[in-house]
Backbone and ligand atoms as CSV (ligand in chain L), in Angstrom:
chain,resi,resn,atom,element,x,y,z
A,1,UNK,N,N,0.824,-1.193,0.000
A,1,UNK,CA,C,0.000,0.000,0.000
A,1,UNK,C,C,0.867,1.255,0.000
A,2,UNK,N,N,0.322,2.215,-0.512
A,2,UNK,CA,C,1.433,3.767,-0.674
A,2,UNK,C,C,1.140,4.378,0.686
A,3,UNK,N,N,2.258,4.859,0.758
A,3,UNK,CA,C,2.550,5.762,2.365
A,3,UNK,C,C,1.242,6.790,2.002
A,4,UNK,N,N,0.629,7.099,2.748
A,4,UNK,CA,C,-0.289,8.382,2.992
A,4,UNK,C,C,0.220,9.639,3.322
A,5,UNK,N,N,-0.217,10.635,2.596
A,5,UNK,CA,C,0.437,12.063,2.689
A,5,UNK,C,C,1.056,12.300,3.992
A,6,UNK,N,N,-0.228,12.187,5.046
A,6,UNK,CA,C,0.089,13.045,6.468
A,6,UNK,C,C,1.181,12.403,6.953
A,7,UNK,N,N,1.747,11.062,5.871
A,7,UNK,CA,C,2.917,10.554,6.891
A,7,UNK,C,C,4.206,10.584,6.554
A,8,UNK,N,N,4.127,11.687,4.899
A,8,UNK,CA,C,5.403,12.150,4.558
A,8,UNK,C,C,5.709,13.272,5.416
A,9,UNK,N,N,5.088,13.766,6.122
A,9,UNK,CA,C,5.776,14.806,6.620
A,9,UNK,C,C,6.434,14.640,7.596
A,10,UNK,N,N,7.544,15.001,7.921
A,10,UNK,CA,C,9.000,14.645,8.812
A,10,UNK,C,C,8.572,15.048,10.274
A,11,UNK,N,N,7.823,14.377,10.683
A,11,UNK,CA,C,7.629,14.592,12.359
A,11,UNK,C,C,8.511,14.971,13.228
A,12,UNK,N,N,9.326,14.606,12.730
A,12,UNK,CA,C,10.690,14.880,13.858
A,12,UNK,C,C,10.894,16.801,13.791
A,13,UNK,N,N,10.244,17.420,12.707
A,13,UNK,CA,C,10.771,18.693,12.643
A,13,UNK,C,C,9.350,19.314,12.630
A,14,UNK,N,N,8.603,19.210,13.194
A,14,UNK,CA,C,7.173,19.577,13.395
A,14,UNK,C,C,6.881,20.186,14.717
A,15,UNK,N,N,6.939,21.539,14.639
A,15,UNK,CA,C,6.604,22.356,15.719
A,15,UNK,C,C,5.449,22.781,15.891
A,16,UNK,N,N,4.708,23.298,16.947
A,16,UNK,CA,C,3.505,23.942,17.293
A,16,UNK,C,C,2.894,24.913,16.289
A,17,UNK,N,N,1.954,24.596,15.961
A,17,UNK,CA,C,1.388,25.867,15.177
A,17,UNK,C,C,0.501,25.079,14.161
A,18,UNK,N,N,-0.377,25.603,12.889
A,18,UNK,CA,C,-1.063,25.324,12.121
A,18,UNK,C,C,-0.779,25.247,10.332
A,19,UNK,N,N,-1.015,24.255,10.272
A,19,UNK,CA,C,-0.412,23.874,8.703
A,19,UNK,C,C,-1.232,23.311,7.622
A,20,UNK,N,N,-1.378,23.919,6.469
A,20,UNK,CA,C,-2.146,23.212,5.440
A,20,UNK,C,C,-1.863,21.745,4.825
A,21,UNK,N,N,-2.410,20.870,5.407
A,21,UNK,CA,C,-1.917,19.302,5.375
A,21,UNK,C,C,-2.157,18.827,3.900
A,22,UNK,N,N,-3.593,19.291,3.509
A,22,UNK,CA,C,-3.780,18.883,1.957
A,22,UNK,C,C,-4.658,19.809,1.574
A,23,UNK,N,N,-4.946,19.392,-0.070
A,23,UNK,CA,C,-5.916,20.227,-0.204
A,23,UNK,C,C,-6.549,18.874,-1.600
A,24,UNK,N,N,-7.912,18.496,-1.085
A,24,UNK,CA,C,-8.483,17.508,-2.141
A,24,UNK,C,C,-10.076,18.478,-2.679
A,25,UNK,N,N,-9.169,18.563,-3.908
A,25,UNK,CA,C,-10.496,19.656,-4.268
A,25,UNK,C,C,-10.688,20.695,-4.109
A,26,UNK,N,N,-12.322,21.221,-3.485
A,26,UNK,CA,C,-12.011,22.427,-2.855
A,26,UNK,C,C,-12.068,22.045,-1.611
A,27,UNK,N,N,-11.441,20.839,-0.843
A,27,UNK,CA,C,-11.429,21.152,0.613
A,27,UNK,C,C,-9.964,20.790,1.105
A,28,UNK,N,N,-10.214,21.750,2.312
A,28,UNK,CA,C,-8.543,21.881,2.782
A,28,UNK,C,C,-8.700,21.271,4.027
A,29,UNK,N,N,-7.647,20.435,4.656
A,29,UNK,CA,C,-7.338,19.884,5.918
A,29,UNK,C,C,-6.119,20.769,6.187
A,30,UNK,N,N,-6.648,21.157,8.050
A,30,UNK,CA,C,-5.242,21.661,8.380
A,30,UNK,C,C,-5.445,20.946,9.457
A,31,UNK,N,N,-3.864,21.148,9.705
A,31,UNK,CA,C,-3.079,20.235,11.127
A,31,UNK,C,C,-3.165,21.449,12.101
A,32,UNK,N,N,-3.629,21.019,13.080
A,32,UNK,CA,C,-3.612,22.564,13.858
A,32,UNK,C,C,-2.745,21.610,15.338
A,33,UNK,N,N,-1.387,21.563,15.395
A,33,UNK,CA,C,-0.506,20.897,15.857
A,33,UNK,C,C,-0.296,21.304,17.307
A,34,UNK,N,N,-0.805,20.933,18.534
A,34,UNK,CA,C,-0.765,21.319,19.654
A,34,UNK,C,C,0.092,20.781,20.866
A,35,UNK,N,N,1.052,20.251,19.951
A,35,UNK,CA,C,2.580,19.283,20.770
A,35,UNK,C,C,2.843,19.482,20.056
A,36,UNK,N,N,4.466,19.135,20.248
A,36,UNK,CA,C,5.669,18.852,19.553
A,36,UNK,C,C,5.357,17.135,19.349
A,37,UNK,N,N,5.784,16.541,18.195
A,37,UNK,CA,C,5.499,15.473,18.348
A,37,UNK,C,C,6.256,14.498,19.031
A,38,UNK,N,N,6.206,13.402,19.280
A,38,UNK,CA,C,7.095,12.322,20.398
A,38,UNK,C,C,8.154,12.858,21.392
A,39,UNK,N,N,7.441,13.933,21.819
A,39,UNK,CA,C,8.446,14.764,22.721
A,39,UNK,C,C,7.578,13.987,24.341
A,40,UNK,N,N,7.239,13.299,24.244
A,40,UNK,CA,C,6.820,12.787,25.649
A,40,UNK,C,C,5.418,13.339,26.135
A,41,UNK,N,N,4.636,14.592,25.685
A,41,UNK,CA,C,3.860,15.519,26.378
A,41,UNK,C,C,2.808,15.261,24.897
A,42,UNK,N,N,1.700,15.023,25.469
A,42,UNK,CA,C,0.298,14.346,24.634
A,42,UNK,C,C,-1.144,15.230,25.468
A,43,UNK,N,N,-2.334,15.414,24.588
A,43,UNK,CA,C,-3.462,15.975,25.253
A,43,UNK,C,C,-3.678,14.426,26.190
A,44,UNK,N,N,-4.424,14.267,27.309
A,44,UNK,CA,C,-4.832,13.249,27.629
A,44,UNK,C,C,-5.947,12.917,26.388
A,45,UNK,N,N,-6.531,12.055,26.936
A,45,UNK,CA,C,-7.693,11.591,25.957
A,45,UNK,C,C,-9.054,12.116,26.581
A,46,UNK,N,N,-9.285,12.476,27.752
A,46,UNK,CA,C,-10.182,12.892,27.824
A,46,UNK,C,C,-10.291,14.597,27.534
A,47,UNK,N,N,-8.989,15.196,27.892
A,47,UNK,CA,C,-8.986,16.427,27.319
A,47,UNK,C,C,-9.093,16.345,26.099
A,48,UNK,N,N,-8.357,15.924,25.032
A,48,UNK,CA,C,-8.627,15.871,23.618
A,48,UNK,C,C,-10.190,15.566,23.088
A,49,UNK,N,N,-10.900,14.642,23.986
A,49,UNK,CA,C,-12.303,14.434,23.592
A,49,UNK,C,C,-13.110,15.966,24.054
A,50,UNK,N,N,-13.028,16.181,24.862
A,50,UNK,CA,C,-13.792,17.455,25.673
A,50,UNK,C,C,-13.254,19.079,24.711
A,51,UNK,N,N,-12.007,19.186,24.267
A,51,UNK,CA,C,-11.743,20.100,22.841
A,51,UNK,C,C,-12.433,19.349,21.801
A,52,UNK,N,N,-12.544,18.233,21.230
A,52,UNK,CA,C,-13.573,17.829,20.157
A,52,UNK,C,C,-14.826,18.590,20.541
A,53,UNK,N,N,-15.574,18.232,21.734
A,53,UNK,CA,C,-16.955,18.345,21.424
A,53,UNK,C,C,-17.088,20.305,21.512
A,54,UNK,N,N,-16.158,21.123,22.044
A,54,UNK,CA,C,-16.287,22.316,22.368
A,54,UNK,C,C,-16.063,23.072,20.967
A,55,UNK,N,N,-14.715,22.339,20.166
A,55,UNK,CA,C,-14.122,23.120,18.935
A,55,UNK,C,C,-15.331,22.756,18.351
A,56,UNK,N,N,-15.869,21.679,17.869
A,56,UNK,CA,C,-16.893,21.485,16.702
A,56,UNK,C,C,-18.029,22.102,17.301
A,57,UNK,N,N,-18.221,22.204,17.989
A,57,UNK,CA,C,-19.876,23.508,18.599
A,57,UNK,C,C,-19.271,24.695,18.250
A,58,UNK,N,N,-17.968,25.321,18.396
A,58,UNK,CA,C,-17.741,26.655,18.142
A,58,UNK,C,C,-17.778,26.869,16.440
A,59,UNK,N,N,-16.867,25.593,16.211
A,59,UNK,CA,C,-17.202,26.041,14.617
A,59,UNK,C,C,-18.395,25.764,13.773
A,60,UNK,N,N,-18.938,25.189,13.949
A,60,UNK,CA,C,-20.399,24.924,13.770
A,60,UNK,C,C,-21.199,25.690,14.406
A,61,UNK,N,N,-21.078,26.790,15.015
A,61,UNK,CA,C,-21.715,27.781,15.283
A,61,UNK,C,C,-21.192,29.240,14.661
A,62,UNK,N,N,-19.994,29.346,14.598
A,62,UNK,CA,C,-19.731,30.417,14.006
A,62,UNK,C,C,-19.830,30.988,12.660
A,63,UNK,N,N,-19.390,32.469,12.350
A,63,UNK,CA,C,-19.501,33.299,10.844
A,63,UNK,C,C,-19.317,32.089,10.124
A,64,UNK,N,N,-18.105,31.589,10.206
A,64,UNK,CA,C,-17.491,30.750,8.890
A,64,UNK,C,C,-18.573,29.318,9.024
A,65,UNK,N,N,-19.613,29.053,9.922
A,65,UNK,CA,C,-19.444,27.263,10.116
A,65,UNK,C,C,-20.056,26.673,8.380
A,66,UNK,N,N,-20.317,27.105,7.369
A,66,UNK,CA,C,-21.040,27.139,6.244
A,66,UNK,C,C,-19.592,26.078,5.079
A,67,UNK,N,N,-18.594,27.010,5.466
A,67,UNK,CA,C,-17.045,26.420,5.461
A,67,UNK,C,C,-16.462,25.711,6.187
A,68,UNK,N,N,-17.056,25.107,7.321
A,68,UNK,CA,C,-16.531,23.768,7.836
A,68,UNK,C,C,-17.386,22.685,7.776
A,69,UNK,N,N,-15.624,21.730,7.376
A,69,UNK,CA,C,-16.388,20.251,7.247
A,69,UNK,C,C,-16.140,19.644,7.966
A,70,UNK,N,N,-15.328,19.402,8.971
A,70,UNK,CA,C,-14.864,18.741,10.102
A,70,UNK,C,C,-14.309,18.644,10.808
A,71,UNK,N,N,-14.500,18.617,12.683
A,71,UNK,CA,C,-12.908,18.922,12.963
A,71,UNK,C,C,-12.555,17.182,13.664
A,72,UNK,N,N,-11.634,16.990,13.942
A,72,UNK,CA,C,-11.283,15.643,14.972
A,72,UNK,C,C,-10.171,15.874,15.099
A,73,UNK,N,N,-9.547,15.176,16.127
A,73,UNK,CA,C,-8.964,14.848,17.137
A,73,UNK,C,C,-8.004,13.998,15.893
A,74,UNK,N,N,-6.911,14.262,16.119
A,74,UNK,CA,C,-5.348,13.161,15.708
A,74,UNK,C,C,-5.557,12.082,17.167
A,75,UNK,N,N,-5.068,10.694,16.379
A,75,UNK,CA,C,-5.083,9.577,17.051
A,75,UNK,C,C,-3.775,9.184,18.033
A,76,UNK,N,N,-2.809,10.091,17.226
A,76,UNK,CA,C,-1.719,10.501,18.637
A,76,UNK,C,C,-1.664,11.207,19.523
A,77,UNK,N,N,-2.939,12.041,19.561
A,77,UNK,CA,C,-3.278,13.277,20.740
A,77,UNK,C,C,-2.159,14.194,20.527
A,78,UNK,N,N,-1.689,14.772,19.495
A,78,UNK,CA,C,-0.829,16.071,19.318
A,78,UNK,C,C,-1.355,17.187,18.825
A,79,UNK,N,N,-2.648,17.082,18.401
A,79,UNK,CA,C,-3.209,17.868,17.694
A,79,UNK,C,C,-4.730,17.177,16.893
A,80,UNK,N,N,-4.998,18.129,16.300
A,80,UNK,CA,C,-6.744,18.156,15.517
A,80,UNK,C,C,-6.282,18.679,14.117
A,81,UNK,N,N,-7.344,17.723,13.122
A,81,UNK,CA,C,-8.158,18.347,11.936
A,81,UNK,C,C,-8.980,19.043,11.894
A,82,UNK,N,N,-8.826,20.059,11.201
A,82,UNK,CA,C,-10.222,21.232,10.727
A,82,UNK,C,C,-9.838,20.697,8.751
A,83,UNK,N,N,-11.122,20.542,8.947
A,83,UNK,CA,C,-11.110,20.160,7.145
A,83,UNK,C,C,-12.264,21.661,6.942
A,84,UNK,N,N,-12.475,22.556,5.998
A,84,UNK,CA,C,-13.050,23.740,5.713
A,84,UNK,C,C,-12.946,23.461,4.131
A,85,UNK,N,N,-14.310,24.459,3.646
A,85,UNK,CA,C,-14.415,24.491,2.305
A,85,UNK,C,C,-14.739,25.680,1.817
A,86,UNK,N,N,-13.916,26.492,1.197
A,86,UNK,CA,C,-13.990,27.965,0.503
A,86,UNK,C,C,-13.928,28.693,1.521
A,87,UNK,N,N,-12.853,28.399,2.322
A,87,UNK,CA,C,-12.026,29.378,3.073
A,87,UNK,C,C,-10.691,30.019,3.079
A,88,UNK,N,N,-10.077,31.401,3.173
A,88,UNK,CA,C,-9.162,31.827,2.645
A,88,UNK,C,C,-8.256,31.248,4.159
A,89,UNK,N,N,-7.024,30.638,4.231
A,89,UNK,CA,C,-6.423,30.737,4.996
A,89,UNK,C,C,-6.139,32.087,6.219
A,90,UNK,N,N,-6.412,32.877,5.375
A,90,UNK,CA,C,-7.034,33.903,6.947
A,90,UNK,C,C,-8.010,33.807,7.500
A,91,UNK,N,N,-8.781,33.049,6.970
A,91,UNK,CA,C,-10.617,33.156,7.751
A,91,UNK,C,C,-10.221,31.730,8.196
A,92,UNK,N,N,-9.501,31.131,7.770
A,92,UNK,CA,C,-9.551,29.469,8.391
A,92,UNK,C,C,-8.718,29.948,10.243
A,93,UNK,N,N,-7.530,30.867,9.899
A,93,UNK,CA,C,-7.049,31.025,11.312
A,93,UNK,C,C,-8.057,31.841,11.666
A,94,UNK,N,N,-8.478,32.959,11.214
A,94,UNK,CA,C,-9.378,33.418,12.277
A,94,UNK,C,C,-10.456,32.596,12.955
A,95,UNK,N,N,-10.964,31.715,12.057
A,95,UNK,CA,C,-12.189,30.539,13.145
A,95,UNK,C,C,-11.312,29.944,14.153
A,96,UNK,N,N,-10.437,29.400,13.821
A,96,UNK,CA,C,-9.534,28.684,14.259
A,96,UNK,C,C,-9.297,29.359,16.000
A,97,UNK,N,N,-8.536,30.640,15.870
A,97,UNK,CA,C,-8.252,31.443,17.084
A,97,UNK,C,C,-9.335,31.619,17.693
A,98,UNK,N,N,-10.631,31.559,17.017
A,98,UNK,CA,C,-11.769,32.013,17.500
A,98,UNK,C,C,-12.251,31.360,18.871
A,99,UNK,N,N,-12.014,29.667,18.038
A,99,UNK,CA,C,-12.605,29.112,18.597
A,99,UNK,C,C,-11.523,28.424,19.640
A,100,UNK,N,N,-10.627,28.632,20.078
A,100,UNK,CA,C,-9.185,28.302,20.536
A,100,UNK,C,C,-9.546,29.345,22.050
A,101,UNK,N,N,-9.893,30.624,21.757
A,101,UNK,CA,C,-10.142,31.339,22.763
A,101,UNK,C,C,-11.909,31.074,22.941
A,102,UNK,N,N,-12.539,30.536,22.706
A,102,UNK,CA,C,-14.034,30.084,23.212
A,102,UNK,C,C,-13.405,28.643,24.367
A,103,UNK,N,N,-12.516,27.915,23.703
A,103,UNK,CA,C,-12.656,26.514,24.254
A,103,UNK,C,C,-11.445,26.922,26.174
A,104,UNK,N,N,-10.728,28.029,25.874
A,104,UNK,CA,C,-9.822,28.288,26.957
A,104,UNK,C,C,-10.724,29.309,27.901
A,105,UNK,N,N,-11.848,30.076,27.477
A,105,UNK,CA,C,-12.732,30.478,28.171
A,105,UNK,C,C,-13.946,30.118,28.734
A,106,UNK,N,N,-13.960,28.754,28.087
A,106,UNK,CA,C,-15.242,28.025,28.368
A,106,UNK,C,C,-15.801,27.669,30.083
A,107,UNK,N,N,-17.025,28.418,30.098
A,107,UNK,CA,C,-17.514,27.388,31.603
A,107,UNK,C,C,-19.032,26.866,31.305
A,108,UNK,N,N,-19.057,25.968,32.400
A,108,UNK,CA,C,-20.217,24.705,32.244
A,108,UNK,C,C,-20.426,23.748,31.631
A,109,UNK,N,N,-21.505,23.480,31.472
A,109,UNK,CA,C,-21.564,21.497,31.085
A,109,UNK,C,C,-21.361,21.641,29.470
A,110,UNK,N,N,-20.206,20.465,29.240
A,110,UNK,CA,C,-19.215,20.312,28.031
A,110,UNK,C,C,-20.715,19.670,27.253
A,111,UNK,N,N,-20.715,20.941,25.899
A,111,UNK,CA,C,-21.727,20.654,25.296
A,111,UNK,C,C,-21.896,19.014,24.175
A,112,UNK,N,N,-22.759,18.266,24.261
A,112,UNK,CA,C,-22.998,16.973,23.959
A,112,UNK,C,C,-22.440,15.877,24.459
A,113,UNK,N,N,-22.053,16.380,26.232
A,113,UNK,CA,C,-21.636,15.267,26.848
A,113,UNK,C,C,-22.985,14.932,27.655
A,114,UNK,N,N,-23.577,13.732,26.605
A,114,UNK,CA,C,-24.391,13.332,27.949
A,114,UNK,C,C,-24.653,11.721,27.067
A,115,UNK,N,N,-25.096,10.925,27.839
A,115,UNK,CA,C,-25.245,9.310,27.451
A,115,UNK,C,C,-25.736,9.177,25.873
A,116,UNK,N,N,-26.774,10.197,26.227
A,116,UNK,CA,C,-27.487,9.817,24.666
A,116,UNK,C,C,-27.016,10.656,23.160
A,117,UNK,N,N,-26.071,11.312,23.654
A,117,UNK,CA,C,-25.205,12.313,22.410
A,117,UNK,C,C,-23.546,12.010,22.544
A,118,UNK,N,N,-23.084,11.179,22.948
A,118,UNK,CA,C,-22.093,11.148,22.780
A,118,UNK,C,C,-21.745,9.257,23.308
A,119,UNK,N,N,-20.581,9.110,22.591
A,119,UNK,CA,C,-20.216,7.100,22.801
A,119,UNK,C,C,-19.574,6.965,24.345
A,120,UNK,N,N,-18.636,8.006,24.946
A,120,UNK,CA,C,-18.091,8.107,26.075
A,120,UNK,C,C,-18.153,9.352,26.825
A,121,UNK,N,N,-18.902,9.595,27.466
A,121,UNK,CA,C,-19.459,10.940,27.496
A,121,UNK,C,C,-18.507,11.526,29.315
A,122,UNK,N,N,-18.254,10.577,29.742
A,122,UNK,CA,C,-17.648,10.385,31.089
A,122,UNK,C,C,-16.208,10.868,30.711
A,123,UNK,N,N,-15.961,10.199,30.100
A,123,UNK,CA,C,-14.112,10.313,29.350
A,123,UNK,C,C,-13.909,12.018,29.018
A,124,UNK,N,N,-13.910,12.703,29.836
A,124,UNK,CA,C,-14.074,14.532,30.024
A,124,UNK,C,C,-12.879,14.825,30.655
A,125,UNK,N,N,-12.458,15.900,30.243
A,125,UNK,CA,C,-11.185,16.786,31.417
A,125,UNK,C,C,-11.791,18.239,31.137
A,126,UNK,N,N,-12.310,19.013,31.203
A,126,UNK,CA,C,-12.425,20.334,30.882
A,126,UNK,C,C,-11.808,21.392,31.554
A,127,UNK,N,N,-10.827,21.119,32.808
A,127,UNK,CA,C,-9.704,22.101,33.223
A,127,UNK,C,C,-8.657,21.608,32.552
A,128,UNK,N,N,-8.658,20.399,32.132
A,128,UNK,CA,C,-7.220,20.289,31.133
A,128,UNK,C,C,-7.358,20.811,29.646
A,129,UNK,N,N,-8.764,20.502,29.464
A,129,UNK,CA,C,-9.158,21.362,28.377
A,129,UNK,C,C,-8.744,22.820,27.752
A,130,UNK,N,N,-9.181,23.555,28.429
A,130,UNK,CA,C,-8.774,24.926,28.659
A,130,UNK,C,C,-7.512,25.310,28.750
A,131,UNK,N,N,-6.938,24.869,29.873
A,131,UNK,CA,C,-5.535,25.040,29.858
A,131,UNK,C,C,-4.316,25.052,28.562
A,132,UNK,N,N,-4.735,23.731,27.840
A,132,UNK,CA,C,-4.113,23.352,26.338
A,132,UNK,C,C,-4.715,24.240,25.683
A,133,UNK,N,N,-5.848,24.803,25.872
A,133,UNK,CA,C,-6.596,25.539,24.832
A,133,UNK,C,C,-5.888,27.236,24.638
A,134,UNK,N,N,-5.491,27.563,25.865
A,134,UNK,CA,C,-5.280,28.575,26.603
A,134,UNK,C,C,-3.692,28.542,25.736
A,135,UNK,N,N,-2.499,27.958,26.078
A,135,UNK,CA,C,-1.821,27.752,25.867
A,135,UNK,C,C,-1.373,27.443,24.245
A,136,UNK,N,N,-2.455,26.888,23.069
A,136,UNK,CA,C,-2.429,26.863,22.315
A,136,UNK,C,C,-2.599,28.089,21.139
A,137,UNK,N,N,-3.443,28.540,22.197
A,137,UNK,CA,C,-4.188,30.148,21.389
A,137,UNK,C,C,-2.772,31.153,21.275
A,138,UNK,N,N,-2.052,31.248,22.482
A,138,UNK,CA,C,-0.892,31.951,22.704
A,138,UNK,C,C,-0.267,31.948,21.024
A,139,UNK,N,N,-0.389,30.598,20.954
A,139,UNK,CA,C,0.476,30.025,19.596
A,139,UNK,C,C,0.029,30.490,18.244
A,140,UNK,N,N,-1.117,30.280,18.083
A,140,UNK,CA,C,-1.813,30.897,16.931
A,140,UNK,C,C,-2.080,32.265,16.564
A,141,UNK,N,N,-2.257,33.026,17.833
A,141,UNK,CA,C,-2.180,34.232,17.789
A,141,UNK,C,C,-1.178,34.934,17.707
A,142,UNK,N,N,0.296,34.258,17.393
A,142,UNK,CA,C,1.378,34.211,16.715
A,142,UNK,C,C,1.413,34.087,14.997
A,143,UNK,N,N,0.600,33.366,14.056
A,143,UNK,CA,C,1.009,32.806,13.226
A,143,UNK,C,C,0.249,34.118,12.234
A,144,UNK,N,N,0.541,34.005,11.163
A,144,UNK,CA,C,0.465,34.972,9.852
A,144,UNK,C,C,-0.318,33.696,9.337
A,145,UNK,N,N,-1.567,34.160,8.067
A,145,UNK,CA,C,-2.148,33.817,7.279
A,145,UNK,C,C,-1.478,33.039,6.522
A,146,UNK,N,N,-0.541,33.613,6.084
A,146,UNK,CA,C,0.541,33.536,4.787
A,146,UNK,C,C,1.490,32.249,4.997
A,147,UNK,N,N,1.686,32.093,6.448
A,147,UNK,CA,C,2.464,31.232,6.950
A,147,UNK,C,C,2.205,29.672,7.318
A,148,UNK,N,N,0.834,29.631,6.714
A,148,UNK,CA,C,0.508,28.593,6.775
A,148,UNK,C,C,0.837,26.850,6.402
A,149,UNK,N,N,1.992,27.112,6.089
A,149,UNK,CA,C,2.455,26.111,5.807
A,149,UNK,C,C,3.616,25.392,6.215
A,150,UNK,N,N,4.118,23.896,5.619
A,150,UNK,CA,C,5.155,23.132,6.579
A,150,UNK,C,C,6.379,23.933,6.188
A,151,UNK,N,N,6.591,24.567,5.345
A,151,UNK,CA,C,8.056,24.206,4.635
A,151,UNK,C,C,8.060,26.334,4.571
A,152,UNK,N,N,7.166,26.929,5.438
A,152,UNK,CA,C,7.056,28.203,5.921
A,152,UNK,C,C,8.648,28.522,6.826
L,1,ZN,ZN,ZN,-18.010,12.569,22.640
């Protein structure tokens, strides 16, 4: 079988921040990279689930949600997909930050955690949540439009 894109890219030199992973069509996947990778330090899994259900309510609620197609969670817990469609890489970071500072400001019950809307609804951290969220935003609210990319 052929190596898959996301796994040409050289992990070992993959720093914090947000990157245009592909583009199939008109839709774009970005890596919105919230570790360093195999550096020892991972979202837990319940924090990473509890940013799923908060990022996809923010972007699915917001200006742009018309242009998003999906966000999830990476299976190594270093980071999330935002897949978007007919968005300019500035409007993709601006949802992006948007919703980065919604999920680090967030209080109360983590929206679609409950038995009948979600598969593990228990599996929650929402002060670890925030914190990564908090800490991540720092990062993005660093990055240029323009800069969106690996080889930036
Ligand atoms: Zn869930």
């Amino acid at each position: 079988m052929e190596r898959i894109a996301s796994f040409c890219v050289d992990h070992t030199k993959l720093k914090r921040g947000m990157y245009l992973s592909r583009r199939d069509g008109d839709v774009d996947t970005w890596d919105i990279r919230m570790k360093e990778p195999n550096h020892g330090d991972y979202l837990s899994t319940g924090c990473a689930h509890t940013l799923e259900h908060l990022f996809a309510t923010c972007a699915r609620n917001s200006a742009y949600k018309e242009g998003v197609v999906y966000v999830g969670p990476m299976g190594c817990r270093t980071g999330f997909y935002l897949l978007t469609r007919g968005l300019t890489p500035a409007e993709a970071l601006r949802l992006t930050v948007e919703c980065y500072r919604f999920m680090a400001n967030f209080e109360g019950p983590v929206p679609g955690a409950s038995e009948t809307e979600c598969g593990n609804y228990r599996d929650m951290d929402l002060p670890a949540a925030k914190r990564e969220a908090a800490a991540m935003l720092a990062v993005l609210e660093a990055l240029s439009p323009d800069a969106l990319r690996y080889d930036a």
